[in-house]
N, C-alpha and C positions, 0 to 999 in steps of 0.2 A: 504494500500500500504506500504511495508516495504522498504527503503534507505536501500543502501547498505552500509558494516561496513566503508568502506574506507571513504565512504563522513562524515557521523559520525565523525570520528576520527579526519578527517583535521578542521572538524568545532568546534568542541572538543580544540583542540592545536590551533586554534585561539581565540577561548573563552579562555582559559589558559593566552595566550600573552597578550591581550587585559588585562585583569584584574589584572598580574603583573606590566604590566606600568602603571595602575591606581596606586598601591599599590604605587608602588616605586614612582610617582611624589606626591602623600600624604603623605607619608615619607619625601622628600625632603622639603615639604612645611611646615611641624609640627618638623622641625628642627632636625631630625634624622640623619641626614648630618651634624650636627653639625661637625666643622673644630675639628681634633685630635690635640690634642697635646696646646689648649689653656687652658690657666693656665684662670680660671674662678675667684680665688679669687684675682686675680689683676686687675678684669673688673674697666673701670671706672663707679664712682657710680652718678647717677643725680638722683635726689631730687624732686620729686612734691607732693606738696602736693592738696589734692582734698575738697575745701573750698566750704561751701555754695555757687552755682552760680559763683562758678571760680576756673582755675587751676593755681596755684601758683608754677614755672612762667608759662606762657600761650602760651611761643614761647619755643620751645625745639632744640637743634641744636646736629648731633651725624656726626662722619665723617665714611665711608664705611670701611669697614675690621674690626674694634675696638670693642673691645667686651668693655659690658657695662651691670649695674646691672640698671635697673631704679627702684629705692625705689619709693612707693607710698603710701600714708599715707592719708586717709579720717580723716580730722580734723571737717569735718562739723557735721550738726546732721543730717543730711539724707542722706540715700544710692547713691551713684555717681559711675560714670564708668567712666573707661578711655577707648572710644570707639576711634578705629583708626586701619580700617579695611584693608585699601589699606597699611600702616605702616608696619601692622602685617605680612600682606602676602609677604610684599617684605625683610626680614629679617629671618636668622637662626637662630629659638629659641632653646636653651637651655632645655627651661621648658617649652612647650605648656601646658601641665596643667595647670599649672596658670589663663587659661584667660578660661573666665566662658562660652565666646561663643565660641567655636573655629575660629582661624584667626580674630577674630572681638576686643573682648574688656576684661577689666579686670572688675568686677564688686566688689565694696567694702561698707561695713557698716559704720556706724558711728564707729570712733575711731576702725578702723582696717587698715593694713598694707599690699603691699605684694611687691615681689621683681619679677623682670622681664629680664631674662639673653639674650641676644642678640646679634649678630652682626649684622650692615644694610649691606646691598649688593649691593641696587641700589640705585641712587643720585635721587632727587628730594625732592619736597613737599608734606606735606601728611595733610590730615586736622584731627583733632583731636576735640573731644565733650563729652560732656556727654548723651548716651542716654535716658534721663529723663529732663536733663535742659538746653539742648541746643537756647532752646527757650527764654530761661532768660539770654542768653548770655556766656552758660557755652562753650564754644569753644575757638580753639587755634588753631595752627602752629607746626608741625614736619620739621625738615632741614635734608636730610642728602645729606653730600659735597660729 
């Protein structure tokens, strides 16, 4: 049985729309909306570092609009993440590259570094872990006002 081209075509330019508005809210979500015109090298910088079984400090507090660099720094001797997936999702990254799962976490080795550019967008609390040692107590607290 052959459809006719018409119905083709409208199901065609709905399969089209359909997959641009996927396109465009995974753009919006992987920080490609990044705000114009922010000056990145004046983000404020906050500091954790990722210690055997803890994150130093373990409560993080950011206010909405403010962009910000988060340095991250594994001081321990085994591999840590800074997993914080609701965080990730609700904020305009910069650099989604950076986090090793997409929207989920950063993952880092021993005596490795990396920097994480963002502004938060929505207020609330976010919980933050490590995916390997959460069990040992490796978790925390995200703020943003």
């Amino acid at each position: 049985m052959t459809r006719p081209i018409a119905a083709d075509r409208g199901r065609r330019a709905a399969l089209l729309l359909c997959g641009g508005m996927a396109l465009a809210i995974a753009l919006r979500a992987l920080g490609a909306d990044a705000p114009a015109g922010v000056d990145w090298t004046a983000a404020q910088v906050v500091r954790v570092e990722l210690v055997d079984e803890r994150f130093v400090p373990d409560k993080l507090t950011f206010r909405a609009g403010v962009a910000y660099r988060l340095h991250l720094e594994n001081t321990g001797t085994e591999m840590h993440e800074f997993t914080a997936p609701e965080f990730f999702r609700s904020v305009t990254l910069r650099n989604p590259e950076v986090l090793d799962v997409p929207l989920r976490e950063v993952s880092l080795q021993p005596n490795q570094s990396r920097d994480v550019y963002f502004i938060p967008r929505v207020a609330g609390r976010y919980q933050l872990t490590c995916a390997d040692h959460d069990w040992a107590g490796m978790v925390g607290e995200i703020t943003v006002e």
